[in-house]
C-alpha positions in Angstrom: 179.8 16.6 114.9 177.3 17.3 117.8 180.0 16.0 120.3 182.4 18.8 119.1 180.2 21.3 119.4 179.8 20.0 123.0 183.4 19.8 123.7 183.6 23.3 122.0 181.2 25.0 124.2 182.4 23.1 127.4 186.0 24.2 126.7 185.3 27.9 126.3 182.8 27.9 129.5 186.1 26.3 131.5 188.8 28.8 130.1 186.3 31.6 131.1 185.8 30.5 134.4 189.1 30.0 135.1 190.2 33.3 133.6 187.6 34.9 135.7 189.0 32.8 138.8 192.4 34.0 138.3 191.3 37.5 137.8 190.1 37.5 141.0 193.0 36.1 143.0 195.4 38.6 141.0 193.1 41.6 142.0 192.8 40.3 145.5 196.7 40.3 146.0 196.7 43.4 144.3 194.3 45.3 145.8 193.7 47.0 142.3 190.9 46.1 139.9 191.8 44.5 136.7 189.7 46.3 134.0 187.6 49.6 135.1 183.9 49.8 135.6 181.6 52.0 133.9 179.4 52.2 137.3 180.1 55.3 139.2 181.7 54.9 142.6 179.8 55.6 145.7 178.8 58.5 147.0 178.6 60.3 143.3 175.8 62.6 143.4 173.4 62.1 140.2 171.2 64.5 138.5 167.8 64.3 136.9 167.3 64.8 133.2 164.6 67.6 133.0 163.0 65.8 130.3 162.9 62.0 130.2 163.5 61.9 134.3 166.5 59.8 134.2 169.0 60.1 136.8 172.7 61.0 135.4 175.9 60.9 136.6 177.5 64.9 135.5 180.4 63.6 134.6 179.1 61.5 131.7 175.8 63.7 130.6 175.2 66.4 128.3 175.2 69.8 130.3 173.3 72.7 129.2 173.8 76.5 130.4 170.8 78.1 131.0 171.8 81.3 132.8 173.1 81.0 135.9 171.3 77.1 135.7 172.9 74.1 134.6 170.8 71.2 133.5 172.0 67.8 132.7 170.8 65.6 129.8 170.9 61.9 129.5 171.7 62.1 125.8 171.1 64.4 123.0 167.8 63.9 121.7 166.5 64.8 125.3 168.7 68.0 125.2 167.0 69.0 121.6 163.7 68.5 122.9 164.6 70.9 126.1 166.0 72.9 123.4 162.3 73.1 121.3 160.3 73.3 124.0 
């Protein structure tokens, strides 16, 4: 029983390696990435959340209008706190 458990693990830690391997090789011939990342590109600027001090990207934060000001939130429970305060 052990043994299959061994051959079970071994065989999955191959076929992902080799999945990741030809991954690789496609997006090197392609020049195009295979899945998209959720880390911004370089060069995006970030902003910091006024109340936990976390650095956001705009695109994916909460943005708040206060005014003329916009401020950017890291998620919603810091934007209700802003909002209290």
């Amino acid at each position: 029983m052990i043994r299959f458990v061994i051959y079970l693990a071994l065989i999955i830690l191959l076929s992902r390696a080799l999945s990741r391997l030809w991954g690789g090789i496609v997006e090197g011939l392609t020049g195009e990435p295979r899945t998209r990342s959720r880390v911004p590109q370089r060069g995006v600027a970030m902003v910091r959340d006024p109340v936990c001090g976390t650095f956001v990207v705009p695109d994916r934060a909460l943005m708040l209008s206060v005014g003329r000001q916009q401020l950017y939130f890291c998620s919603p429970a810091c934007r209700d706190k802003y909002r209290a305060a």
